[in-house]
N, C-alpha and C positions, 0 to 999 in steps of 0.2 A: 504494500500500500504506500502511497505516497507520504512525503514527511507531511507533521500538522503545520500549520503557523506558529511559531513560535511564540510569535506576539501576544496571542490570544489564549495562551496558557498561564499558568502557575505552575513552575519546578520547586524543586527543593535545592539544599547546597548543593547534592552532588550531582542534581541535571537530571534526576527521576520525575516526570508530573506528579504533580501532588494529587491526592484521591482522596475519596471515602468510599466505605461499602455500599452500593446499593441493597437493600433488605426487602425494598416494598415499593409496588410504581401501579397507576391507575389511570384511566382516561376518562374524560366525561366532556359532553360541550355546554356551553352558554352562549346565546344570544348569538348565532353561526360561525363562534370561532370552537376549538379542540384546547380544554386544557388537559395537560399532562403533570400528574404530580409523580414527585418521584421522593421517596422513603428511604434516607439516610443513615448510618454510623461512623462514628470518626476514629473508632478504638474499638480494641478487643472487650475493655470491658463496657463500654457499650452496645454490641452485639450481645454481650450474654445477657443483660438487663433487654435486650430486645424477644432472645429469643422465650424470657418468662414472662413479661406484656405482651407482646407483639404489637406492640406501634413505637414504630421511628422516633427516634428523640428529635430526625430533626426530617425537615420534611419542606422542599419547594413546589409551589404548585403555579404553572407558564401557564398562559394563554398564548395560541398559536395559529397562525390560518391552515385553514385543509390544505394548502399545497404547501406550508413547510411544514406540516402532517406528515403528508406522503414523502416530501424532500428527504426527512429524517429520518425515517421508516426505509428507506431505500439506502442509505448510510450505511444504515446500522445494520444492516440485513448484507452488506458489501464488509464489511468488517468482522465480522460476524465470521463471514465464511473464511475471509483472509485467515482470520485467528484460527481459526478448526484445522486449515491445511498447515499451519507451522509448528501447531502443541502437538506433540508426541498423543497417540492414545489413550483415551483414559484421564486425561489432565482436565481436572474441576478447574469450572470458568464461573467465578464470580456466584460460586455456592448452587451452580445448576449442575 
């Protein structure tokens, strides 16, 4: 896959992007746009406090048009696959 923009990330000191876990993600519309919310962790012990609640401690929720809907849905569904043909078999992605 091609490199990201640099620009438009956050690294850490040694040039890793910076992350959280996703845990939890939903769709719904309002008024003819698509929001997407998406259910956060920042830390291990966050996860485990997630996995005896189950809700996100932290959690953003976009509003988005139907074609950067389908824009991002076609990304991700292309990276997606990139990733599948590089990890060795059997390699958990993201707790699926």
């Amino acid at each position: 896959m091609p490199d990201t923009d640099r620009k438009k990330w956050d690294f850490d000191n040694i040039g890793a992007i910076k992350t959280s876990r996703l845990v939890e993600w939903g769709v719904a519309s309002v008024t003819e746009k698509v929001v997407l919310r998406i259910g956060y962790v920042r830390s291990q012990r966050e996860h485990e406090i997630y996995n005896t609640d189950e809700k996100a401690p932290h959690q953003v929720q976009v509003e988005i048009s139907a074609s950067a809907a389908r824009a991002l849905s076609v990304q991700l569904s292309r990276y997606a696959d990139w990733v599948e043909l590089e990890l060795p078999a059997g390699t958990e992605i993201n707790g699926a």
